[in-house]
N, C-alpha and C positions, 0 to 999 in steps of 0.2 A: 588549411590554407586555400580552400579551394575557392571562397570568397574573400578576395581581399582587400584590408581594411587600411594600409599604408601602402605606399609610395613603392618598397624594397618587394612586397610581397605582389604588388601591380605589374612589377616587371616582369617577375617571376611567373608568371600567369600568362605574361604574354608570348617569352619564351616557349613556354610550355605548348603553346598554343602554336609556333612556328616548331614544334616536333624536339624538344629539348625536352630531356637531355639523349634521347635517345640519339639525333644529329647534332653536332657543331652549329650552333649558329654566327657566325663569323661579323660580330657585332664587341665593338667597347662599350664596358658600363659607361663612358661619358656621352656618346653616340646617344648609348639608351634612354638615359638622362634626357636627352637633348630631344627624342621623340617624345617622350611622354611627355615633357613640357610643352612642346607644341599642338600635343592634342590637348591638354587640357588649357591652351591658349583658345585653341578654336572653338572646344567645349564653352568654355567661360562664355566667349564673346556670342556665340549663336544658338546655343540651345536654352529652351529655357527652361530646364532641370538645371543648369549650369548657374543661372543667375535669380535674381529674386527682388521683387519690388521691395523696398525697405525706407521707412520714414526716419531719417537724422533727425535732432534738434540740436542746438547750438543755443549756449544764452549767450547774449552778446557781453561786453566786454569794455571797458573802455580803450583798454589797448587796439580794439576793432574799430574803435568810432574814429579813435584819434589818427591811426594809418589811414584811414577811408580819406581822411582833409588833403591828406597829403600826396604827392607825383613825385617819380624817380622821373630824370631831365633823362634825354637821350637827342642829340645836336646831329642833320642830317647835311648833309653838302650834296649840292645842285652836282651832275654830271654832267660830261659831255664836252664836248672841246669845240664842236663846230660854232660857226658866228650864231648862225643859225638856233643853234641851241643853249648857249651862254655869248655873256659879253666877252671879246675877244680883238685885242689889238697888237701893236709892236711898240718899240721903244724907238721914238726920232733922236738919234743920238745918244753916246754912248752917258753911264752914271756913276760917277763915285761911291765907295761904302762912307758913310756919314753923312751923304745928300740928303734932302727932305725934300725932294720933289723929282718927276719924273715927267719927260712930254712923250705922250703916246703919237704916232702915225692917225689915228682915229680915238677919240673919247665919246661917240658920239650915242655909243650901246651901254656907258659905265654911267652912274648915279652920281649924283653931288656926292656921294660920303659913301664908305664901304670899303672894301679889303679886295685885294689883287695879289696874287700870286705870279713874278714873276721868274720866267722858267730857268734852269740851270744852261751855261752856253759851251762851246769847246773852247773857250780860255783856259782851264774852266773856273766856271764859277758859280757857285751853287745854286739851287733856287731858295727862293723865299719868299716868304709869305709876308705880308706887308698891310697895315690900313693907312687909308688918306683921307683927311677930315673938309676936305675941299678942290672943287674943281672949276677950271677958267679954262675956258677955250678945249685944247688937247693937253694943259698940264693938270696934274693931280699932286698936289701937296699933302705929303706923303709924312710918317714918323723918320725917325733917323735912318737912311739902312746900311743893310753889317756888311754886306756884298758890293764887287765892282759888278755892271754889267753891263755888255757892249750893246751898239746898236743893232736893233732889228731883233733884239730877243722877244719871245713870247711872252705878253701881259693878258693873261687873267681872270677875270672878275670871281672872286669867291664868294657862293650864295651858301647861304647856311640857315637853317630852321631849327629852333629851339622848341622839341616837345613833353609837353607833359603827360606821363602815363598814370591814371589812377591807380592807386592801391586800393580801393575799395573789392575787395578779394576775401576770402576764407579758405586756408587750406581745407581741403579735404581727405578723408583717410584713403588708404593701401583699398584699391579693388571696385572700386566707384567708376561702371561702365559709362554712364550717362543721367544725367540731371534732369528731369521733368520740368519739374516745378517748383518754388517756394508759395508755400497753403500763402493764403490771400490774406493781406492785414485786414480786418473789419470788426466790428462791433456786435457780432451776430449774439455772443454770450452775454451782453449786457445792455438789453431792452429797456427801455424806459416805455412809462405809459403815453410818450408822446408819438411813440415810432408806432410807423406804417405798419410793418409786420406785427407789431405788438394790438396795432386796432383790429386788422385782418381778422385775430385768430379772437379778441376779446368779441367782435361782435359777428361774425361768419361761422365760428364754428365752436360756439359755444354748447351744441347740441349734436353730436357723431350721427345721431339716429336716423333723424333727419335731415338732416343737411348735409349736399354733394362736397366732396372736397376737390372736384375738377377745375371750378372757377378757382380756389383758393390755392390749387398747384400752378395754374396758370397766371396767375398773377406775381407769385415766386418767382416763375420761370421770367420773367418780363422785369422782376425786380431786378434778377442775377444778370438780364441781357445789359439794364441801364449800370448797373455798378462796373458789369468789365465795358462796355461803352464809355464811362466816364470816368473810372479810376483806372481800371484796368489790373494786371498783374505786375508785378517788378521784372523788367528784361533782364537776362541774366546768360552768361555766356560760359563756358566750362571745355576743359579738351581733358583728354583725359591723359596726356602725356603731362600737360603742366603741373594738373592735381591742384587749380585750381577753382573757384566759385565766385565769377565777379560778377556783381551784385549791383543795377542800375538805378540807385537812387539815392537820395536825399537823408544819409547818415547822420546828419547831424539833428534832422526832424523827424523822419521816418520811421524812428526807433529810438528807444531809451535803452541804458544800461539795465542787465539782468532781464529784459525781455528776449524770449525764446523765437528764434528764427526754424522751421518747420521743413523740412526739405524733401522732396520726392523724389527719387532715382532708385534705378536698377545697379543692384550689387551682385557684383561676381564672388559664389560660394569658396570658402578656403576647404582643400580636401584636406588640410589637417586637420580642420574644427570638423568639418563635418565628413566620416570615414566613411557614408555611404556613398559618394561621389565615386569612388576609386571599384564598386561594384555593377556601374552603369553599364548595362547592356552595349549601346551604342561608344560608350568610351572603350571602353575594354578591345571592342573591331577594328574601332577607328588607330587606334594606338599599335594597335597587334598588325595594321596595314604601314602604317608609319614607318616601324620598325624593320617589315618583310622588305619595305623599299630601301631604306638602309643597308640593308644586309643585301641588295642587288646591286645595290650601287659598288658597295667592298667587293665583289667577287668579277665585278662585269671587265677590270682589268686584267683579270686570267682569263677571260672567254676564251678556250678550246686549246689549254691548258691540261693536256693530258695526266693527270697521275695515274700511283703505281696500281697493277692491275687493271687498265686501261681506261679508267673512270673520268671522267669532261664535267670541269664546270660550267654551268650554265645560267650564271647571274644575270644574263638579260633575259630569261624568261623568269626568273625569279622578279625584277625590276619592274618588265612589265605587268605580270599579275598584279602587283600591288599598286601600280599607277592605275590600273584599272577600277581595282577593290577601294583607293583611295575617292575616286572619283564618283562610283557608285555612292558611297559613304554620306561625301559631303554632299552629295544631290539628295539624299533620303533624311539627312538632315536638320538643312535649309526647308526642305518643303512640309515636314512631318514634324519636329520637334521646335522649329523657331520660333519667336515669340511673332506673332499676327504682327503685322503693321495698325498700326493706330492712323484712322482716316475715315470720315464719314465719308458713306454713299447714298446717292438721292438726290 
């Protein structure tokens, strides 16, 4: 057990490691639970022993081409009550329910056509919402309405925006830290004898022995600057709480069914598939500080809390060692095992 290869024998380790069983360590197994998950949250997300570059493919689907056409509606309403901020008038005189017209005090902020909400009054009488298909001076001819409402009540103007959200999306699997990139559509595996690259190499470097291949790198390079200058890559947006992959382009042309979509991101290792996780030097510290802090925290409400034989708890120096230990930790971490930031210099 002294390397541990699960979850049950990790804990048991780090126990060990705060002096168990020889002391009480005044911790619940869900507590426990509860640290080791969060170190190997912070494992996952910054170290990279935790995670791992890995290429998805995905064939596409017609079920994917035919969502991508399609938008969920989501309908937003304007705020705010001031004049200044929405249309906003009163009622010149009181209205019966089954009227179909209404004179406002001012029409002069409200549209030939559009919907008014006007407000409930101390009679009472309720508010309601209302459209009016035409407007003359300060009246607005209005559908039938249900309510009486006196003069001088609050009218309104209800603005509303109808949006469409793409579906053009891919779920993605459990542990998918962040999306790179989708590899670039292009033609590069089926050359014809009329393509540029294909003349390059037919008459530049038909002979290795002789001939530099500098000009013929740099012409590549110059070929790859015009393709992402002028096609570019697909934008594409991803969070990792949605656990989705949306995808900025043209489904219905960009792609045929049963062709393979290509995908680049950083995955977070499962310590059950993979049981050398759970033997990590720096997890094993970092977990076993987690824990010591837990177990400072449970005792700091006996501080100086005599027991028998005259013995004092002292859970806030217990509390602080570990906020300490914990802090060291994640600074030896972040600076030594992170993945680099990706960024040219020069």
């Amino acid at each position: 057990m002294a390397t541990p290869t699960t979850k049950t024998e990790f804990k048991a380790w780090c126990k060990r490691k705060l002096g168990y069983p020889v002391i009480d360590i005044n911790i619940d197994n869900d507590q426990l639970d509860d640290r080791v998950d969060e170190a190997l949250e912070f494992y996952g997300k910054f170290m990279g022993s935790g995670m791992q570059r890995v290429y998805l493919k995905h064939k596409v689907t017609q079920q994917d081409k035919d969502r991508s056409l399609t938008n969920t509606l989501e309908t937003a309403t304007a705020t705010g009550t001031a004049a200044s901020e929405i249309g906003t008038s009163f009622l010149d005189g009181a209205v019966s329910a089954a009227g179909t017209s209404i004179q406002l005090t001012d029409a002069t902020s409200f549209p030939k056509i559009g919907t008014v909400t006007i407000a409930a009054d101390a009679t009472p009488n309720a508010e309601e919402t209302v459209t009016y298909t035409a407007k003359v001076g300060n009246i607005l001819t209005t559908a039938a309405l249900a309510n009486n409402h006196i003069s001088g009540t609050a009218v309104t103007l209800k603005v509303t925006a109808d949006w469409g959200i793409g579906q053009g999306y891919l779920p993605m699997p459990d542990n998918i830290l962040s999306v790179l990139r989708i590899l670039p559509f292009s033609d590069r595996g089926n050359l014809n004898m009329f393509d540029i690259r294909y003349q390059l190499r037919l008459n530049d470097l038909y002979d290795f022995s002789s001939i530099s291949v500098i000009h013929y790198q740099m012409t590549m390079w110059q070929l790859d600057l015009l393709d992402m200058l002028l096609v570019g890559e697909k934008p594409i947006q991803f969070n990792i709480h949605q656990k989705r992959l949306y995808i900025n382009m043209d489904w219905a042309n960009d792609i045929a069914v049963n062709e393979y979509l290509i995908i680049e991101c950083f995955r977070k290792l499962d310590p059950d598939q993979y049981t050398e996780v759970w033997n990590d030097f720096w997890l094993k510290r970092y977990a076993t500080a987690l824990i010591k802090r837990q177990w400072g925290e449970n005792l700091i409400k006996f501080q100086g809390v005599t027991l028998l034989g005259g013995v004092q708890m002292n859970g806030e120096t217990i509390y602080n060692e570990a906020i300490r230990e914990i802090g060291e930790l994640e600074e030896q971490g972040r600076l030594t095992y992170e993945e680099p930031l990706m960024f040219d210099i020069g």
